[in-house]
C-alpha positions in Angstrom: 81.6 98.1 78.7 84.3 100.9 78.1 83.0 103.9 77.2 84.7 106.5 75.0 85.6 110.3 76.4 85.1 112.8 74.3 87.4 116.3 74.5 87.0 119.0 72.2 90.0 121.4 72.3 89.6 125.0 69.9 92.2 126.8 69.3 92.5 130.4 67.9 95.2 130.7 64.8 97.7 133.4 66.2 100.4 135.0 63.7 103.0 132.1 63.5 100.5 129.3 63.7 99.5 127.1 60.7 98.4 129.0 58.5 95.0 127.8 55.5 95.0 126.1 52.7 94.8 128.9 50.4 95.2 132.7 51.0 92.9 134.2 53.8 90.2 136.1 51.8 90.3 139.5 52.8 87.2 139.4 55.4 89.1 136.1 57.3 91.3 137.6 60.0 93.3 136.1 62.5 93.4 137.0 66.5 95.2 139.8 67.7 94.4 143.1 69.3 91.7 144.6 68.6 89.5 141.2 67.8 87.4 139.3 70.2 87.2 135.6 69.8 84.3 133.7 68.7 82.5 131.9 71.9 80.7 129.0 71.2 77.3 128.8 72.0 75.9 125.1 70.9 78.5 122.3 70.8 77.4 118.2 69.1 79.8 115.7 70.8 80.6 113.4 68.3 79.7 109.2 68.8 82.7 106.5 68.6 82.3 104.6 65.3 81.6 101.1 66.0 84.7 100.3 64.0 86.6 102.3 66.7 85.3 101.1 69.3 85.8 97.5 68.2 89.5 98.0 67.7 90.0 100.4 71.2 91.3 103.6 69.0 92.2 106.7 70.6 93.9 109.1 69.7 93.2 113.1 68.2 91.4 114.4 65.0 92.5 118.1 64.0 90.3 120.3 61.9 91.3 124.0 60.7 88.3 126.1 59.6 86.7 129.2 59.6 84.0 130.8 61.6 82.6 133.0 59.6 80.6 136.2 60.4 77.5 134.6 61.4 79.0 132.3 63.8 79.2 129.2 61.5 81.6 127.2 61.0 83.2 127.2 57.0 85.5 125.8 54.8 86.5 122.8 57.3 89.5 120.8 56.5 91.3 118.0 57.8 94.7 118.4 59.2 96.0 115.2 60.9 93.3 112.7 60.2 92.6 109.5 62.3 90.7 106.7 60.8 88.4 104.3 61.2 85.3 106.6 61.0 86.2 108.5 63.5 87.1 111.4 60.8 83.5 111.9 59.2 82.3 111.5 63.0 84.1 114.5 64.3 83.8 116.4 61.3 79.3 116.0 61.0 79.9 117.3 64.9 81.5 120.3 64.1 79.3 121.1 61.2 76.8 121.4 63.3 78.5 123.5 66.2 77.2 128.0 66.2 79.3 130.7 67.6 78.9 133.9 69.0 81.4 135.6 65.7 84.2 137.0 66.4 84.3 140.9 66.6 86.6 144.0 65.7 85.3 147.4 66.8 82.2 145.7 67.9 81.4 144.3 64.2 81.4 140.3 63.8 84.4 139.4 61.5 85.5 136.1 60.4 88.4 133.9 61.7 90.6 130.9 61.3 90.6 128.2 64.1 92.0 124.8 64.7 89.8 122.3 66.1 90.8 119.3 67.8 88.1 116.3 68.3 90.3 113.8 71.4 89.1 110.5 71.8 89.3 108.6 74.6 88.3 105.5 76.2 88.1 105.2 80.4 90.0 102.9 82.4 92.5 102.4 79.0 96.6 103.9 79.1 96.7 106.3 76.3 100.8 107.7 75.5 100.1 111.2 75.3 103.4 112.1 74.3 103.2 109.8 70.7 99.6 110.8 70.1 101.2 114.7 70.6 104.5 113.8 67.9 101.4 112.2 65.6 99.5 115.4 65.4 102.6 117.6 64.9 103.8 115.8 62.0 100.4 115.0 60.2 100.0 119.0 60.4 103.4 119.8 59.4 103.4 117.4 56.3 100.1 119.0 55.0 101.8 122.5 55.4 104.6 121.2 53.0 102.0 121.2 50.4 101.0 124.7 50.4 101.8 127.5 48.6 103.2 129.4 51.6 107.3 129.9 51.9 106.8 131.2 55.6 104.5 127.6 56.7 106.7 125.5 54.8 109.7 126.7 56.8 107.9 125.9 60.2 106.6 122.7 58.7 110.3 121.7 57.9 111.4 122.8 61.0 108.4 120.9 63.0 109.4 117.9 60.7 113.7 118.5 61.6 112.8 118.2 65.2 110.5 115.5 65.5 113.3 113.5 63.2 115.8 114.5 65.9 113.3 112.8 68.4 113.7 109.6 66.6 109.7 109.8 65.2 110.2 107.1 62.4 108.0 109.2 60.1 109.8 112.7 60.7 112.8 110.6 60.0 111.7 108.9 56.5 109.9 112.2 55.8 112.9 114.5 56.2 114.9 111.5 54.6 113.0 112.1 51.5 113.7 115.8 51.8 117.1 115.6 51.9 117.4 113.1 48.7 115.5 115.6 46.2 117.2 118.4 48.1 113.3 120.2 48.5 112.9 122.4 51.2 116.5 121.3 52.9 119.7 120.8 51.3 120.2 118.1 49.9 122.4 115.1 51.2 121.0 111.8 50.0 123.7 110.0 51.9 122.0 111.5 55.4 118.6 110.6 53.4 119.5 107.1 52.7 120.4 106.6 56.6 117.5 108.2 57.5 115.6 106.6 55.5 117.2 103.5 57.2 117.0 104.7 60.7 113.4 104.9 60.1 113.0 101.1 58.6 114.6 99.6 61.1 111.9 101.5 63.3 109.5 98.9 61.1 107.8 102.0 59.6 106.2 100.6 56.9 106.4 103.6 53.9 110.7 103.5 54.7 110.5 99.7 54.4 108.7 100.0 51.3 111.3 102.4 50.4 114.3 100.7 51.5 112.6 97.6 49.6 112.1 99.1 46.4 115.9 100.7 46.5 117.5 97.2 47.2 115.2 95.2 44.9 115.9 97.4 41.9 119.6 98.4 42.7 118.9 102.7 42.8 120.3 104.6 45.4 121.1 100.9 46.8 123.4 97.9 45.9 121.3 95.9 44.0 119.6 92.8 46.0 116.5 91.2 44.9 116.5 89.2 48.3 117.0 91.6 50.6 114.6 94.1 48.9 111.5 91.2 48.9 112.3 90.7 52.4 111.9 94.4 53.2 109.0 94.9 50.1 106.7 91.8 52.2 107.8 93.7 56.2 106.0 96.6 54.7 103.1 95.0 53.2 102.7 93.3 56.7 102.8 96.7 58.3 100.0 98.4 55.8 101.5 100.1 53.4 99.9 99.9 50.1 102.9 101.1 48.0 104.4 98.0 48.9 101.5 95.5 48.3 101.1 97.3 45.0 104.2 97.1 44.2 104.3 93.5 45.2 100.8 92.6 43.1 102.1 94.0 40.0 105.4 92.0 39.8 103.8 89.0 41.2 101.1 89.2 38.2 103.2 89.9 35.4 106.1 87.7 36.8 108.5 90.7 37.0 112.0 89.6 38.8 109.7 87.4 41.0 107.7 83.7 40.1 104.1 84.6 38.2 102.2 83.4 40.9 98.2 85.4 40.4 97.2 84.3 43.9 99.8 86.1 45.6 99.8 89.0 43.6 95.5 88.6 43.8 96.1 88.8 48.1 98.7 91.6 48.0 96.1 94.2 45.2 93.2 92.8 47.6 95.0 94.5 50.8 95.2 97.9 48.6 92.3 97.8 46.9 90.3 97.3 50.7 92.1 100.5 51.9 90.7 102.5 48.9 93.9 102.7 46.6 92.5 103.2 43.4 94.8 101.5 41.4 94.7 99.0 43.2 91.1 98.3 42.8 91.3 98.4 39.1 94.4 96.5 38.7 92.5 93.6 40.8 89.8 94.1 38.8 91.9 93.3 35.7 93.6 90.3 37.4 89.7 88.7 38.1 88.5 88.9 34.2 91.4 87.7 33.0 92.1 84.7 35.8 92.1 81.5 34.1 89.4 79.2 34.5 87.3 82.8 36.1 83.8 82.0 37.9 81.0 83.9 37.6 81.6 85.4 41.3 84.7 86.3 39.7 83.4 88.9 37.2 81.1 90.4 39.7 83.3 90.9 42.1 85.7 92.6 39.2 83.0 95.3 38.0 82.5 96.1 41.7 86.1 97.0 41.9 86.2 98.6 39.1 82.8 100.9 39.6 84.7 101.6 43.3 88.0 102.5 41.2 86.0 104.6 38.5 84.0 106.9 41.5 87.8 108.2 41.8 88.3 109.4 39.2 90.1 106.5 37.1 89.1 106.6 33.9 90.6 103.4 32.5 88.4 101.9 35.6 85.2 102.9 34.0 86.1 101.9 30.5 86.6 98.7 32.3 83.3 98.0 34.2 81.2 99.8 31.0 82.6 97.2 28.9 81.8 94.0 31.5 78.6 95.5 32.6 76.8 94.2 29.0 78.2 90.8 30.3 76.2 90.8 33.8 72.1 89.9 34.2 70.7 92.6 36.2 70.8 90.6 39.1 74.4 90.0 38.9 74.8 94.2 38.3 72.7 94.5 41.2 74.7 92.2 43.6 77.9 94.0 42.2 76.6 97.2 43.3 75.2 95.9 46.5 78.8 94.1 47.0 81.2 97.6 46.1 79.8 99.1 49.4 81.1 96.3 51.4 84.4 95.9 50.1 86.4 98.8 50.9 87.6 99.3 54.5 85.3 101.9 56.9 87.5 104.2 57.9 
């Protein structure tokens, strides 16, 4: 059997690095002179999920926290995530790593660090280089959404290059830039071709977005066709813009045939990857399918009760009103049913 190899890589944040989600409180410092690092002194490697392992994923997780003052490490978040479990696995790892603090004029202080969690499996090629452009995007894109002028400028500039390296998602990214003009000037004709550039890539969010421009005639000359064609390219490739997009005209008959199995398969593939909407829009399409079984209803609260633990209120108006509707056996095999119907990753 393969086995997976683990790597652990920490890195201090130095002035110019990424910089945290919110303002440094005044006791988190970075490293410079005067500050020892923190040594770690008790490291968990984290396990492959078995979803991971099924599927032969490698690739890198990267965390940015702080060890605090007592050698623990605090306020973990996720910079360039991964999938397929491998996330929570890397992350209940760290949380259960201890340092020697860090230390100015022999007192511990606390610091940022970046964390990253490689995984690896023996004996299997792995392209460095991509894996490298992933990481370097993912952490530039969450920069963007910080309240920090100084990291959004690196971000864009991270993002600029990588898009000059041909990296379909640095392209569609700084694509999107350029047409609301944030961050960068604006151009939308060099966002457009971008935008383009990246589709032709077959990078599913620009096909969606290409899709969507075509099929409604913005920013695009109008072409139902050739935006279906491009709307179902990026469904096939994951993304769930497009297969929500593609379930709600589909359902309501909207420019496209009413056809509620099609638009039933394309809310099923974003509702299993978690999109809440999604979830309660299927939900909706089950109680109201003509002819509906009594799997059907079940199945329908558990989406909704999945939709409604995010936060989606219209979702739990939904199931509280079916719920009356259902034995307690059938609440019971809805409940036991919502935990097996979202993808683990």
């Amino acid at each position: 059997m393969i086995g997976p190899v683990l790597a652990v890589a920490l890195a201090w944040l130095l002035l110019g690095q990424a910089s945290p989600s919110d303002q440094p409180l005044p006791e988190v410092v970075r490293i410079g002179p005067g500050i020892t690092p923190p040594r770690v002194t008790y490291k968990v490697d984290p396990q492959y999920s078995p979803e991971a392992r099924d599927a032969h994923i490698q690739g890198t997780v990267v965390f940015e926290l702080v060890v605090d003052q007592h050698g623990r490490p605090t306020r973990i978040s996720m910079l360039s995530p991964l999938g397929y479990g491998l996330d929570e696995r890397a992350l209940a790892a760290i949380e259960k790593w201890t340092f020697i603090p860090a230390s100015r004029d022999g007192k511990p202080v606390s610091v940022w660090a970046t964390i990253e969690v490689n995984f690896r499996f023996q004996n299997v090629r792995f392209d460095s280089k991509a894996e490298h452009r992933r990481t370097q995007f993912n952490i530039a894109a969450t920069h963007l959404n910080r309240q920090d002028p100084k990291a959004a400028e690196r971000a864009v500039k991270t993002i600029q290059d990588l898009a000059r390296q041909k990296f379909p998602p640095a392209m569609y990214a700084l694509g999107k830039l350029e047409g609301s003009g944030e961050f960068v000037k604006r151009d939308p004709v060099d966002g457009l071709a971008l935008i383009t550039k990246a589709a032709e890539k077959n990078y599913g969010p620009a096909l969606y977005e290409l899709g969507a421009m075509y099929y409604e005639g913005s920013q695009a000359p109008r072409d139902s066709e050739k935006g279906l064609k491009l709307l179902r390219d990026a469904s096939v490739l994951g993304s769930t813009e497009a297969q929500f997009f593609l379930g709600t005209h589909y359902a309501i008959g909207d420019g496209v045939p009413r056809e509620l199995d099609r638009a039933e398969r394309y809310f099923r593939l974003c509702a299993a990857a978690g999109v809440a909407k999604c979830q309660f829009q299927l939900a909706k399409l089950l109680i109201d399918l003509p002819g509906r079984e009594e799997r059907h209803l079940i199945q329908a609260v558990a989406w909704a009760l999945l939709a409604a633990e995010q936060g989606l209120a219209d979702a739990r108006q939904l199931a509280d009103a079916e719920r009356p509707r259902l034995t307690e056996a059938q609440v019971a095999r809805a409940i036991k049913l919502k935990a097996q119907l979202v993808h683990k990753q």
